[in-house]
Backbone as CSV, one residue per row, in Angstrom:
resi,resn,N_x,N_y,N_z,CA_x,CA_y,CA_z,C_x,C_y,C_z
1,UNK,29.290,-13.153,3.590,29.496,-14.122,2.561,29.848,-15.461,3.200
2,UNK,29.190,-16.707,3.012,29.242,-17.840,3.664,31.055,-18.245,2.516
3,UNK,31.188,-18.733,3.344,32.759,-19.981,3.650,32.088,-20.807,3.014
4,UNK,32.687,-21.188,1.447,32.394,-22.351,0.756,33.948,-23.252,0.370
5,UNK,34.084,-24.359,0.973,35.154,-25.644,0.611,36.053,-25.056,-0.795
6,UNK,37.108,-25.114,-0.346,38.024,-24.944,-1.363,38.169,-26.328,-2.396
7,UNK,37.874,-25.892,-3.802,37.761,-26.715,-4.511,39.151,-26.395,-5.263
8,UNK,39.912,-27.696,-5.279,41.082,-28.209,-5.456,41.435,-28.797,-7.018
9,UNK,41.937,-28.275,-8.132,42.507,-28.466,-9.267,42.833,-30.124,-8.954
10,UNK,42.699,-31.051,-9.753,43.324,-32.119,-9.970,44.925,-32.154,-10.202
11,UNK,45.222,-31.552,-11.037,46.740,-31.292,-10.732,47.568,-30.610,-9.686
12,UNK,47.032,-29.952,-9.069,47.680,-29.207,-8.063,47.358,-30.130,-6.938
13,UNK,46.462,-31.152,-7.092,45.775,-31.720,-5.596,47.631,-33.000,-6.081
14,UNK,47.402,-33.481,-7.424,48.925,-34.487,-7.722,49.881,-33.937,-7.029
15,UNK,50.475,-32.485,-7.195,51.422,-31.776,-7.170,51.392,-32.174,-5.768
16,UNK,50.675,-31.221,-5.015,51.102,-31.219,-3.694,50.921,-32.671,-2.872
17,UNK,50.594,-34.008,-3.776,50.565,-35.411,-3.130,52.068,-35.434,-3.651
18,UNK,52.960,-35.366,-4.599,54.185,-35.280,-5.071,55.418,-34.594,-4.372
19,UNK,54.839,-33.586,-4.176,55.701,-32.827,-3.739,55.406,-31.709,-2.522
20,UNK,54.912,-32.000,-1.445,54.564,-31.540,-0.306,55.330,-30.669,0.591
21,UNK,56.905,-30.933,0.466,57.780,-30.101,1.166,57.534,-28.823,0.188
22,UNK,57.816,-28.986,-1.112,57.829,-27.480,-1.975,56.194,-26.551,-2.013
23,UNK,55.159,-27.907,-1.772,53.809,-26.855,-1.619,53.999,-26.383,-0.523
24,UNK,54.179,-26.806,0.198,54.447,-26.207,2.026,54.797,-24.813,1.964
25,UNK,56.511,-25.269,1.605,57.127,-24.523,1.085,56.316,-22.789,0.213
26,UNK,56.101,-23.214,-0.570,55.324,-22.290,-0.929,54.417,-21.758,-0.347
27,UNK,53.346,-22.461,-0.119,52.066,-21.687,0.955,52.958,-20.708,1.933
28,UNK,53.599,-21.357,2.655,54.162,-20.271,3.317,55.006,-18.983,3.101
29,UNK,55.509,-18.828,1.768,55.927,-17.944,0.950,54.423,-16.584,0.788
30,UNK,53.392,-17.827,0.310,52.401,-16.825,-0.214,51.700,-16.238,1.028
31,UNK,51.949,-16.878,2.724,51.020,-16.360,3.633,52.157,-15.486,3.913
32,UNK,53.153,-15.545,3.996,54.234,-14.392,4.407,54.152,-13.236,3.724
33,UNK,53.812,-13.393,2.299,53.654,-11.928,1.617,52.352,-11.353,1.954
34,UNK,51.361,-12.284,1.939,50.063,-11.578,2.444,49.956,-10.904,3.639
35,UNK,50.544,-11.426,4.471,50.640,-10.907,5.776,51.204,-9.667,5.985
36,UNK,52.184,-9.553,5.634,53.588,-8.507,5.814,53.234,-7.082,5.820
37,UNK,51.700,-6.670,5.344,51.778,-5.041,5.221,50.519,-5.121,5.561
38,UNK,49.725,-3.741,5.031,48.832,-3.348,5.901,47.590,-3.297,4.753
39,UNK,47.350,-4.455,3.241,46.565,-3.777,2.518,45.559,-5.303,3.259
40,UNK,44.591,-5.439,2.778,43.322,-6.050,3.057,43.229,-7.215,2.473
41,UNK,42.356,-8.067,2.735,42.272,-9.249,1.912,41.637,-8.951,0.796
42,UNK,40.555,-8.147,0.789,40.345,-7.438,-0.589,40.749,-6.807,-1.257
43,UNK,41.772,-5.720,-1.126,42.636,-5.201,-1.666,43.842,-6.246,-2.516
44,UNK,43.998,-6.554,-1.665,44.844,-8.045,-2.343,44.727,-8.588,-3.480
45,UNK,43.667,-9.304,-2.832,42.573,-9.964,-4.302,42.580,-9.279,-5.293
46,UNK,42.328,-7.498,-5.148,41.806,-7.126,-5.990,43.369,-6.803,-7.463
47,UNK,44.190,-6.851,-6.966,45.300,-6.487,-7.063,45.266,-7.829,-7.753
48,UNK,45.515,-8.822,-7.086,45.960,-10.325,-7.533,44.863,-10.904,-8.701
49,UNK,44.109,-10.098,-8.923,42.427,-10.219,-10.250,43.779,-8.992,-11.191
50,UNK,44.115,-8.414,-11.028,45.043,-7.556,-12.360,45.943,-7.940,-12.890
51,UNK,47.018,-8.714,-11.921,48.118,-9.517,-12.370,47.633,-10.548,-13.354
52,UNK,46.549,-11.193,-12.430,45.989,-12.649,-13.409,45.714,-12.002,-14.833
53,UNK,44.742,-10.889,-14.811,44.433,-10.659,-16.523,45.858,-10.392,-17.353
54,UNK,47.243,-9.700,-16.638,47.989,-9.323,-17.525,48.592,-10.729,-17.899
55,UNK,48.523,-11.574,-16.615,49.675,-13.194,-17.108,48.590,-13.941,-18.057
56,UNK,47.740,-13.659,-18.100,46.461,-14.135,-19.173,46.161,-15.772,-18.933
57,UNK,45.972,-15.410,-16.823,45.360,-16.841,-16.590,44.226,-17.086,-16.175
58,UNK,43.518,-17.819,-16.885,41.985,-18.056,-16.571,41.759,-18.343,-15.459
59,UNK,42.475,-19.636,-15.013,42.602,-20.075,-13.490,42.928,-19.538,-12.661
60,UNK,43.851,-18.672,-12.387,44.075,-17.731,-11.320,42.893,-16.865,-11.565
61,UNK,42.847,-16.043,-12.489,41.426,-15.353,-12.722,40.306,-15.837,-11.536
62,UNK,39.891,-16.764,-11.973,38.546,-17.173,-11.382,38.827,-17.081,-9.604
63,UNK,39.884,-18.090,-9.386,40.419,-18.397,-7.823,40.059,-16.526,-7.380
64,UNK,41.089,-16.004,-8.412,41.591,-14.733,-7.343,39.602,-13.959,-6.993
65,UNK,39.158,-13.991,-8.340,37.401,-13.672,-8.201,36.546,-14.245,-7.316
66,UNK,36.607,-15.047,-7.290,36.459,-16.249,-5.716,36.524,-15.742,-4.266
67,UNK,38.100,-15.736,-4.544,38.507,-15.144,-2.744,38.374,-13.692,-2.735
68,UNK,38.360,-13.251,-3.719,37.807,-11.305,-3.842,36.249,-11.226,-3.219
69,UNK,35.622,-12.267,-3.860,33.933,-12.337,-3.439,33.984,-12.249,-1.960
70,UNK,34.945,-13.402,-1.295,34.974,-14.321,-0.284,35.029,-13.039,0.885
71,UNK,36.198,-12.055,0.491,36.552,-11.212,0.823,35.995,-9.431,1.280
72,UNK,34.541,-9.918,0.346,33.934,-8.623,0.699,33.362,-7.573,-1.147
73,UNK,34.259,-8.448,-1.918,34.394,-7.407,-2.982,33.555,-7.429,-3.478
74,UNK,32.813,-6.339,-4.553,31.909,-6.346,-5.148,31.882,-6.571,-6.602
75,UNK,31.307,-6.769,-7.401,31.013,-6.894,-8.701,31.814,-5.802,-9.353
76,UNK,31.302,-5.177,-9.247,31.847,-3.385,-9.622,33.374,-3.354,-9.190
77,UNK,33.589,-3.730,-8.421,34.713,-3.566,-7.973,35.653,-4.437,-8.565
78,UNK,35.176,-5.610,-8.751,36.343,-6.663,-9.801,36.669,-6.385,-10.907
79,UNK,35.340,-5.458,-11.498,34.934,-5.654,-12.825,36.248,-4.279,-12.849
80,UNK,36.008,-3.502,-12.479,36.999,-2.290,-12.380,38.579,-2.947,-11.926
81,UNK,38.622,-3.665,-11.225,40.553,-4.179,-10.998,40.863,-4.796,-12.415
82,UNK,39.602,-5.310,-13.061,40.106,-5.848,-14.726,40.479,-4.618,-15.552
83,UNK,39.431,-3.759,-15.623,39.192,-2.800,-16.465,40.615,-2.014,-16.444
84,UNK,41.413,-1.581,-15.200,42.536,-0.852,-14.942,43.404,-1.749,-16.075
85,UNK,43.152,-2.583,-16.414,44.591,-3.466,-17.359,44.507,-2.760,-18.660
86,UNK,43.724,-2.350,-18.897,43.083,-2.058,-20.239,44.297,-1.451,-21.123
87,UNK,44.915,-0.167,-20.340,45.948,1.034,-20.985,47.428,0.187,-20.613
88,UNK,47.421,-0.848,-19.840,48.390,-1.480,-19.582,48.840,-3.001,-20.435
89,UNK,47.766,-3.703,-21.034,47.470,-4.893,-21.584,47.253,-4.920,-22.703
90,UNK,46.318,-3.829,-22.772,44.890,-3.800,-24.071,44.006,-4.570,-23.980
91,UNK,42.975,-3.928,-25.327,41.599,-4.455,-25.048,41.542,-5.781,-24.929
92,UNK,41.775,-6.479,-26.351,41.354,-7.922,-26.004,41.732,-8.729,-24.989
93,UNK,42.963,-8.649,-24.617,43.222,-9.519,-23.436,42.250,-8.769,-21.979
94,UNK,41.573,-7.608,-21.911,40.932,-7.374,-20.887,39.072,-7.938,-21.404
95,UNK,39.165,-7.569,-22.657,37.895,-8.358,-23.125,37.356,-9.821,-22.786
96,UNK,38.681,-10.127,-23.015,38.962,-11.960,-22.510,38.788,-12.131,-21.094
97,UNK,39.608,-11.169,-19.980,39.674,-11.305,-18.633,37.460,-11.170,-18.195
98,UNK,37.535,-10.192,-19.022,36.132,-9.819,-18.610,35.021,-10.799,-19.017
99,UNK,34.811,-12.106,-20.152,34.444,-13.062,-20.487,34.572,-13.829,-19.114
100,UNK,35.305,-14.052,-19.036,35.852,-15.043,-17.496,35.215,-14.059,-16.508
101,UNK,35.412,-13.099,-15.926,34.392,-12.916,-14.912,33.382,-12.356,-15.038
102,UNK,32.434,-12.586,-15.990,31.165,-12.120,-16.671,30.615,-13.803,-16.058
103,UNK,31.452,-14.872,-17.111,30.744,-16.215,-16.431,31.009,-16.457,-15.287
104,UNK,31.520,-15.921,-14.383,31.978,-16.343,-12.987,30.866,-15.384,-11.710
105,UNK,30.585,-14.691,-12.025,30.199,-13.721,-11.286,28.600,-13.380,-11.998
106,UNK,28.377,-13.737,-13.654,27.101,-14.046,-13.375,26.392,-12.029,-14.279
């Protein structure tokens, strides 16, 4: 899978011109947890695509579908880290998650 430029939210690009010690700050929070154990960058992702449908964010949604792709994952395979929300969420909010990566993934 080719390395495509991280495309940067307008607000988050403000944020971190605003406030740079706390994005820092953070990034390094989020590479410390990624790092720390032994699951995969896809595994991750795939994990971090379930959270997003239960917090019911579009934007993380897509990002986390993104770096899941980036990562190796398959179609089937995203479509299934949504689907697991289902008995945990319910339908519509996984109906919704699945709208979002139906247009994302095509």
């Amino acid at each position: 899978m080719s390395k495509t430029p991280r495309r940067v939210p307008a607000t988050l690009r403000s944020f971190e011109s605003k406030f740079p010690r706390v994005w820092t700050s953070y990034r390094a929070l989020h590479d410390a947890c990624d790092s720390i154990g032994p699951l995969t960058p896809k595994t991750r992702e795939l994990i971090k695509i379930g959270i997003e449908v239960a917090r019911k964010r579009h934007g993380g949604l897509v990002a986390h579908i993104t770096r899941a792709r980036r990562a190796g994952a398959s179609r089937t395979e995203i479509y299934q880290a949504i689907l697991l929300a289902v008995p945990l969420v319910g339908i519509p909010d996984v109906l919704d998650a699945f709208a979002v990566a139906k247009r994302r993934l095509g």
